[in-house]
C-alpha positions as CSV (number, residue, x, y, z in Angstrom):
1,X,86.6,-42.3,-104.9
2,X,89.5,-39.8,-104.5
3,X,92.4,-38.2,-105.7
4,X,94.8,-40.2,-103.4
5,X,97.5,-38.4,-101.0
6,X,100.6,-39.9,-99.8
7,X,101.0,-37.2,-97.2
8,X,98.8,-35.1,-95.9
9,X,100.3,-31.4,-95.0
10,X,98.8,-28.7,-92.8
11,X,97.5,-26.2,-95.8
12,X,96.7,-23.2,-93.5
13,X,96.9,-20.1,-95.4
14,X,98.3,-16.8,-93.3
15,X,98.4,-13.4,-95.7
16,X,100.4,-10.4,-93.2
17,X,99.9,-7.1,-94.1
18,X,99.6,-8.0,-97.7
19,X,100.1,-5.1,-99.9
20,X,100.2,-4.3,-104.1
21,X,100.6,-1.2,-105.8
22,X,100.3,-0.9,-109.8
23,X,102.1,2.2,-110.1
24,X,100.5,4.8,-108.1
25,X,97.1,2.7,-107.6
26,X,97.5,0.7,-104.1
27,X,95.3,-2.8,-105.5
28,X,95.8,-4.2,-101.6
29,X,96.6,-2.3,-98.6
30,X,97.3,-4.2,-95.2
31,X,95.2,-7.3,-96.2
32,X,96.0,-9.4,-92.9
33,X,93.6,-12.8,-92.7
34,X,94.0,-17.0,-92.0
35,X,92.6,-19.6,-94.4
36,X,92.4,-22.1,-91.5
37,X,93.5,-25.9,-93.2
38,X,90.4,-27.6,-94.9
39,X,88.7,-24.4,-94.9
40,X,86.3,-22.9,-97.9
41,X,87.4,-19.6,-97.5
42,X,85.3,-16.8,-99.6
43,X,87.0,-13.5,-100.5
44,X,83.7,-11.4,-101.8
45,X,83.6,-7.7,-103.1
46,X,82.7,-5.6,-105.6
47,X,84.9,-5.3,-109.1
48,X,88.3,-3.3,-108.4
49,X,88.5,-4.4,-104.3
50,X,91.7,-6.5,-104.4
51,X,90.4,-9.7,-103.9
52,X,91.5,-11.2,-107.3
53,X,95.2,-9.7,-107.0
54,X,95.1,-11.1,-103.2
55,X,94.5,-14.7,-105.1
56,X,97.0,-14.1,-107.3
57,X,99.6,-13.5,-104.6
58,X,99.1,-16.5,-103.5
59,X,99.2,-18.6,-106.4
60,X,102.7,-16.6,-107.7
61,X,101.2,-14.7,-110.4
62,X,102.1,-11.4,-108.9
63,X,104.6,-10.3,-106.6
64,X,103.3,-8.0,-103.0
65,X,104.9,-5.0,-103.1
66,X,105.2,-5.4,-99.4
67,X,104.2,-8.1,-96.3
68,X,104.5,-11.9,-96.4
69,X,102.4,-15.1,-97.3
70,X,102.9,-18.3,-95.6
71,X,101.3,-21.3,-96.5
72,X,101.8,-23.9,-93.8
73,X,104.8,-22.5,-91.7
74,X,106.8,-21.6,-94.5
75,X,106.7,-18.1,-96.5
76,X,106.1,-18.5,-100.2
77,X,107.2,-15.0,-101.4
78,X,110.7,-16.2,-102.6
79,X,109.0,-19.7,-104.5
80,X,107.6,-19.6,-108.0
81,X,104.0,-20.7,-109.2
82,X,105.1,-23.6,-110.5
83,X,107.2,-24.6,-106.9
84,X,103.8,-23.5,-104.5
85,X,101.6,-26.4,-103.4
86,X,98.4,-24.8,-105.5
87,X,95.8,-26.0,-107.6
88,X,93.7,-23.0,-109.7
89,X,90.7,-22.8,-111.4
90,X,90.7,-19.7,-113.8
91,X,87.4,-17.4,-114.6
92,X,88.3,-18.0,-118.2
93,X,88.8,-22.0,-117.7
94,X,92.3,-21.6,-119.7
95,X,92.0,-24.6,-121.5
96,X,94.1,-26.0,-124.2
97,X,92.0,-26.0,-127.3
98,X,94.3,-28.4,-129.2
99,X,94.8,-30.6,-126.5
100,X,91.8,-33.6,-125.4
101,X,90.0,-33.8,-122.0
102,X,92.8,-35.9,-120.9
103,X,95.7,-34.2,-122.4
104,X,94.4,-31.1,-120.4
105,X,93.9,-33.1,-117.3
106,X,97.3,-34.6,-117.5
107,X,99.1,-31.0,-118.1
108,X,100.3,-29.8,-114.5
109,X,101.3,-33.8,-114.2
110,X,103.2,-34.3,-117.4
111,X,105.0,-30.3,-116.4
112,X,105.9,-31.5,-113.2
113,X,107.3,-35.1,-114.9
114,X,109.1,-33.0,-117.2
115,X,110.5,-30.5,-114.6
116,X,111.9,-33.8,-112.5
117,X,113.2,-35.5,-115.8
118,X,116.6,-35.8,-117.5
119,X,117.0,-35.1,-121.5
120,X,115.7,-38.6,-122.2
121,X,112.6,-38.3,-120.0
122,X,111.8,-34.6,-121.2
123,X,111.6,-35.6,-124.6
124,X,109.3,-38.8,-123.6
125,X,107.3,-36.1,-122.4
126,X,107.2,-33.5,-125.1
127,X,106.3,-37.2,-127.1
128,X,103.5,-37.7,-125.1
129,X,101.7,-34.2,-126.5
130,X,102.5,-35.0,-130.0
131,X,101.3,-38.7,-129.9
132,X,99.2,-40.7,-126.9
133,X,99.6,-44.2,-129.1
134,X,103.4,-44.1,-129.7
135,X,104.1,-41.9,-126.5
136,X,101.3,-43.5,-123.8
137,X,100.6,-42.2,-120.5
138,X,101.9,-44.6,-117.6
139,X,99.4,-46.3,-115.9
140,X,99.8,-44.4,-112.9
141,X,99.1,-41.1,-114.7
142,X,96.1,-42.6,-116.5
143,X,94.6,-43.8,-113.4
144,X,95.4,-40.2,-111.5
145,X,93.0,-38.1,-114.3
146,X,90.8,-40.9,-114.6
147,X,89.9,-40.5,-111.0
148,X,90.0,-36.7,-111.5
149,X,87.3,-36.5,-114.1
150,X,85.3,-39.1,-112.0
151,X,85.4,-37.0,-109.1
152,X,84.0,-34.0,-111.6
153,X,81.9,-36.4,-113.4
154,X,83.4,-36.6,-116.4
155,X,84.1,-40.2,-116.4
156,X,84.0,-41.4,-120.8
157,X,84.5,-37.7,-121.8
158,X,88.5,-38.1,-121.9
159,X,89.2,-37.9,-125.9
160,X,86.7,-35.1,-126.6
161,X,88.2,-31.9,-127.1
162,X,87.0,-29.0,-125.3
163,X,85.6,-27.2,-128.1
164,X,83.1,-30.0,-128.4
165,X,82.0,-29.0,-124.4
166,X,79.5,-27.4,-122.8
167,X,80.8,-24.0,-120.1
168,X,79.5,-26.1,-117.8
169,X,81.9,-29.7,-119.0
170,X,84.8,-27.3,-119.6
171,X,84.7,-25.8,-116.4
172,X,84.7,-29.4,-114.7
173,X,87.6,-29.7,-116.6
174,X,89.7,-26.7,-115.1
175,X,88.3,-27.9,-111.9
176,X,90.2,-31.8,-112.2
177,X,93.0,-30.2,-113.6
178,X,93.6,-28.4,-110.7
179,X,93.0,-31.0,-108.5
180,X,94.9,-33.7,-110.2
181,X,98.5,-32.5,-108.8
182,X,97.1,-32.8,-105.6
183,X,97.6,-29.5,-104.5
184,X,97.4,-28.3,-100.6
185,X,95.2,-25.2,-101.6
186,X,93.0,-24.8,-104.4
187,X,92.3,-21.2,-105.6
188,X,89.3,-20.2,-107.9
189,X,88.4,-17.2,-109.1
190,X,85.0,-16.2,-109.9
191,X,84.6,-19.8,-111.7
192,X,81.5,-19.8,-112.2
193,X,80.4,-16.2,-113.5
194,X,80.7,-17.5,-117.0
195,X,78.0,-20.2,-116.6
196,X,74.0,-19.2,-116.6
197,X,72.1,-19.4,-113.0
198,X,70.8,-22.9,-112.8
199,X,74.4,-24.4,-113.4
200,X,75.7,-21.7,-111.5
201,X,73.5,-23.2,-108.4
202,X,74.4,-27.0,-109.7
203,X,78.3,-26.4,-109.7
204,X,79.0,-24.6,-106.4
205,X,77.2,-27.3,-104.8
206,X,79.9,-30.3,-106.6
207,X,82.6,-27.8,-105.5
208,X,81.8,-27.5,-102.3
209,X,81.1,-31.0,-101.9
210,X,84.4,-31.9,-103.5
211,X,86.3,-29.6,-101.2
212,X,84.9,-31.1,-98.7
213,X,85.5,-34.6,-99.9
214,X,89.3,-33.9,-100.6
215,X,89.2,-32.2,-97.3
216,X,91.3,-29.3,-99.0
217,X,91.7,-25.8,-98.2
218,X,90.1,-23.6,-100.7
219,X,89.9,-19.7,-101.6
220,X,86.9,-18.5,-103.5
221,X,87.4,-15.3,-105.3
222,X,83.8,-13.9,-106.1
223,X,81.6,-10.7,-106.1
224,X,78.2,-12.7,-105.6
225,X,77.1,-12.6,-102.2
226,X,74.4,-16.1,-102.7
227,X,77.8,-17.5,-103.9
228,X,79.7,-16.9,-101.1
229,X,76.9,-17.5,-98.5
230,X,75.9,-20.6,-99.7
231,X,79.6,-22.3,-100.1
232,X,82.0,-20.5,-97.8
233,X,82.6,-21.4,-93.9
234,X,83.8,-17.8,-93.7
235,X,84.0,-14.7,-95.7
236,X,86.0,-11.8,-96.1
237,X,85.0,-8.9,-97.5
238,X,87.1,-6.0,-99.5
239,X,86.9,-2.9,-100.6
240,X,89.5,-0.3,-101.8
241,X,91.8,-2.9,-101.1
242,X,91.2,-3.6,-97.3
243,X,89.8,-6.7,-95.7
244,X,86.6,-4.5,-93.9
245,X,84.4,-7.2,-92.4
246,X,86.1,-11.1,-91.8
247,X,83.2,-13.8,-90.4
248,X,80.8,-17.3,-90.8
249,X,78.1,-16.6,-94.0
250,X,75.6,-15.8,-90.5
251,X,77.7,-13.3,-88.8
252,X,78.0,-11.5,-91.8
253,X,74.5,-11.5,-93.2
254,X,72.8,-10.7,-89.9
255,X,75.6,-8.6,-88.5
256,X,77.2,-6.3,-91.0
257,X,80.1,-4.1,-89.3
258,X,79.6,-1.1,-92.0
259,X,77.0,0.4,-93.8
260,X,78.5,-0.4,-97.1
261,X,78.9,-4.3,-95.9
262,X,74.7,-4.2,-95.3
263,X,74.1,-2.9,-98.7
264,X,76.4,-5.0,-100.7
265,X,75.7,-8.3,-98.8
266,X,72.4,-7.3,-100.1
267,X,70.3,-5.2,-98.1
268,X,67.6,-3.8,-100.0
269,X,66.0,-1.6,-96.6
270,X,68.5,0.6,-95.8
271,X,67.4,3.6,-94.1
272,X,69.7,6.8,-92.4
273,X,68.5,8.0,-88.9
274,X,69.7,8.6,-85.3
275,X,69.2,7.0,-82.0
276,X,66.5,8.6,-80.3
277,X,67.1,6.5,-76.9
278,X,65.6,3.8,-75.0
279,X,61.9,2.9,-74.5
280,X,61.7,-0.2,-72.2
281,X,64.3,-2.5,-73.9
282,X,63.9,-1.5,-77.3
283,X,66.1,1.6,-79.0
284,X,63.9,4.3,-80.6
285,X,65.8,4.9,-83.8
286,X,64.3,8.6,-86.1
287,X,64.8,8.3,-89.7
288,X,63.6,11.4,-91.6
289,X,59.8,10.0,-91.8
290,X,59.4,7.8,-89.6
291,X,60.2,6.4,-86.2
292,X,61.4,3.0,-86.1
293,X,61.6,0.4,-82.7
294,X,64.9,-1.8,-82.6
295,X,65.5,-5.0,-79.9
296,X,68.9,-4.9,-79.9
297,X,70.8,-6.0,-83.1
298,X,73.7,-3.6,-83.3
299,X,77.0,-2.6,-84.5
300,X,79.8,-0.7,-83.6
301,X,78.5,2.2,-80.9
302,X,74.9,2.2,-83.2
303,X,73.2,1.1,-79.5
304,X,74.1,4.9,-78.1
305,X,72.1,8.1,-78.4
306,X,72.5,10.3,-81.1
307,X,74.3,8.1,-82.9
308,X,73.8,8.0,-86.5
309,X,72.9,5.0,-88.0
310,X,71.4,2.8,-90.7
311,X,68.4,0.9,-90.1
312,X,68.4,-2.6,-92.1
313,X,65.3,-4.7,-92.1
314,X,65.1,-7.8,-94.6
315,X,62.6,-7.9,-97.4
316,X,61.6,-11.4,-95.9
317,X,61.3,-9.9,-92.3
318,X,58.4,-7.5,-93.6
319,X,54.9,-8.0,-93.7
320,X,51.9,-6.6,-95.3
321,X,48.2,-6.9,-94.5
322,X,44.6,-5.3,-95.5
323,X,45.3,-3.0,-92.5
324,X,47.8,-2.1,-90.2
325,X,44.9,-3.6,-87.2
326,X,45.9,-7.2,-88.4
327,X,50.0,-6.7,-87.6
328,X,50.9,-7.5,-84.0
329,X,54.4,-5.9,-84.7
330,X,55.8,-3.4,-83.0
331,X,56.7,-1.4,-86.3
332,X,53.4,-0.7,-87.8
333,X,52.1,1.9,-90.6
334,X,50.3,2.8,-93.3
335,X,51.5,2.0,-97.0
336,X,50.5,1.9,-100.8
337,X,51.9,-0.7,-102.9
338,X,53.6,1.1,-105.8
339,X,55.1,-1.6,-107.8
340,X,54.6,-5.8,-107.4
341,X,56.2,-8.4,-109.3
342,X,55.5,-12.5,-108.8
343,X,58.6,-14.6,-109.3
344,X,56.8,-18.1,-108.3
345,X,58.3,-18.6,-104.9
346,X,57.8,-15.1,-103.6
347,X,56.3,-11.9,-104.8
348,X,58.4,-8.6,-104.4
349,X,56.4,-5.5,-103.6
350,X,57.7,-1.9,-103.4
351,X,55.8,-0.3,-100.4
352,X,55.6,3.2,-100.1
353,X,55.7,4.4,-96.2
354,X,55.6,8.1,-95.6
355,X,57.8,8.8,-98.7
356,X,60.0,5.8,-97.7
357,X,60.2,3.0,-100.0
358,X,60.2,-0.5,-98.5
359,X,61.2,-3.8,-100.3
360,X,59.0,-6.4,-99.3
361,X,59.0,-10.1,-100.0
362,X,56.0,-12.6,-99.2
363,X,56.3,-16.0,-99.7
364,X,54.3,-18.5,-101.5
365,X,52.2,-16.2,-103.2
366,X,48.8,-16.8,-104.8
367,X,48.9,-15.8,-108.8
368,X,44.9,-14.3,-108.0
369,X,45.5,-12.6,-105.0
370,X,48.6,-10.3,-105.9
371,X,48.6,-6.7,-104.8
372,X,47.8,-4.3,-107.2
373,X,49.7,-0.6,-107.9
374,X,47.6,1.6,-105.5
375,X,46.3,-0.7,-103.0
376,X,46.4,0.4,-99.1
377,X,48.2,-1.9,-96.7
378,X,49.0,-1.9,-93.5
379,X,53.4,-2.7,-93.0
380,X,54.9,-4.5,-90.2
381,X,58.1,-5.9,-88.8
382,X,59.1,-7.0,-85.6
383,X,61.7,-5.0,-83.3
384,X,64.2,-8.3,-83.3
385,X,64.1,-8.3,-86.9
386,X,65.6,-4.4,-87.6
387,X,69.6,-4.1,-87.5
388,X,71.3,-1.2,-86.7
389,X,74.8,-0.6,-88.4
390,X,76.7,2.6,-87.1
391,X,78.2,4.9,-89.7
392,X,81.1,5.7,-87.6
């Protein structure tokens, strides 16, 4: 089942040269990007980038200080929240406390039945808050939040009050209220940082799935890069304000355009050095202990000698073995384990490499046969598997 649509409008989402200033502090600066229609678009960064106060210029809840928003053909800077076609999911959930499931459901409905009412039908609809039995809902407006908590699976849970909810119920129940009205674009920000990891991992996947049921554009505001990897179909990242890297979850994670992109995408290998030159097909790169062999995954002018660079390599690209003699990698040396740690599906080690500290995870690992503090190994990765990332 669905929410159903009489019409179905192009939702594409344009923000040009998007700017906000609080005073002297500039919150956005230039933000220029398109939320293509039906897209689950991710805007990731760390606290304080302007990726919140982006969604909230598009929902209506602050004003640009400069640039334009258009959603479809049509700017939106001149409408108010309450006139732009947008669902949102708040961090906090927002619900009424007072209010049931239903009543909560049924808000952005009843506001917009109130907005289109005369005095009669406005007070029918103040009524309808005070009493369900001698003010009922129609049958249409029933129907319409019965299919929204369906679609959240929520279905019996209409008269409980939210207070009587788990995080996880009450954010289902921002989620169908914003979805009820049958908005063009659904916005949510950072939804699911209130909720503990496993339903963290159990609601992205309904959203995404929803989203992709409803075939509705979406914005995902978030600073968790598994959370924008796993649900977005493209990502922009912020920082200061400024849109620095805009691509697919893939381009992104295996092709960072800045140093600060590779290490807050989550790049736990991140070592400075300079282009050497060319041996064969592979770049020599020198970082201040060791001498590294790159295949050609690079950024910006990081290919060129001299350039200065940072050398990324994946804790799951690394390998480790009773000797450096059983690695047939091109990057090969001598380590010691300095720290280990088994998480069930892998075991993290902390290698020490010529006073360089590599992150390294192995999958699958035996309980018996973990690595000790101390131990000799032999490290190893593969020339396709290092990225280069200029620092220009």
């Amino acid at each position: 089942q669905r929410v159903a649509r009489k019409v179905r409008l192009m939702a594409q989402v344009r923000l040009s040269a998007l700017g906000k200033d609080f005073g002297s502090f500039r919150a956005l600066d230039g933000v220029t990007l398109t939320v293509e229609d039906g897209e689950l678009f991710a805007l990731l960064g760390p606290s304080g980038c302007g990726k919140t106060t982006a969604l909230r210029c598009v929902a209506g809840l602050e004003q640009p200080s400069d640039g334009d928003i258009f959603i479809g053909a049509q700017s939106v800077l001149k409408r108010p929240p309450n006139e732009r076609p947008c669902g949102m999911v708040f961090q906090g959930y927002a619900l009424f406390p007072h209010l049931s499931v239903f009543d909560n459901v049924a808000y952005g409905l009843r506001a917009h039945e109130y907005a289109q009412s005369g005095p009669v039908g406005k007070g029918l609809v103040l009524g309808s808050f005070v009493s369900q039995r001698l003010f009922p809902p129609s049958a249409t407006m029933r129907h319409r939040v019965n299919d929204a908590l369906q679609l959240v699976d929520l279905a019996g849970e209409a008269e409980r009050m939210p207070g009587q909810l788990s995080g996880g119920m009450q954010q289902r129940v921002a989620l169908a209220r914003a979805i009820v009205t049958e908005p063009e674009v659904l916005l949510l920000d950072e939804p699911l940082s209130n909720l503990d990891r496993k339903l963290r991992v159990s609601m992205r996947s309904m959203i995404r799935k929803l989203q992709q049921q409803l075939h509705i554009t979406a914005i995902y505001v978030t600073h968790d890069q598994e959370e924008a990897l796993s649900l977005a179909d493209r990502i922009a990242i912020m920082d200061h304000g400024r849109l620095v890297q805009l691509g697919t979850p893939a381009e992104i994670y295996d092709a960072p355009a800045t140093p600060f992109v590779a290490d807050f995408i989550g790049a736990e290998n991140l070592l400075p050095g300079t282009v050497a030159g060319l041996v064969g097909d592979e770049l020599v790169v020198r970082t201040a202990a060791l001498e590294i062999r790159a295949a050609g995954r690079v950024t910006g002018n990081a290919g060129a000698t001299g350039a200065r660079v940072r050398v990324v390599v994946r804790p799951q690209a690394i390998r480790i073995a009773p000797s450096r003699e059983a690695l047939d990698v091109e990057n090969v040396f001598d380590g010691t384990v300095r720290f280990g740690a088994y998480l069930g599906a892998t075991a993290r080690y902390e290698v020490e490499v010529a006073d360089t500290l590599f992150i390294v995870d192995v999958p699958d690992p035996r309980p018996g046969a973990l690595l000790r503090a101390g131990d000799r190994v032999g490290l190893g990765f593969s020339a396709n598997s290092v990225i280069l990332v200029s620092e220009a």
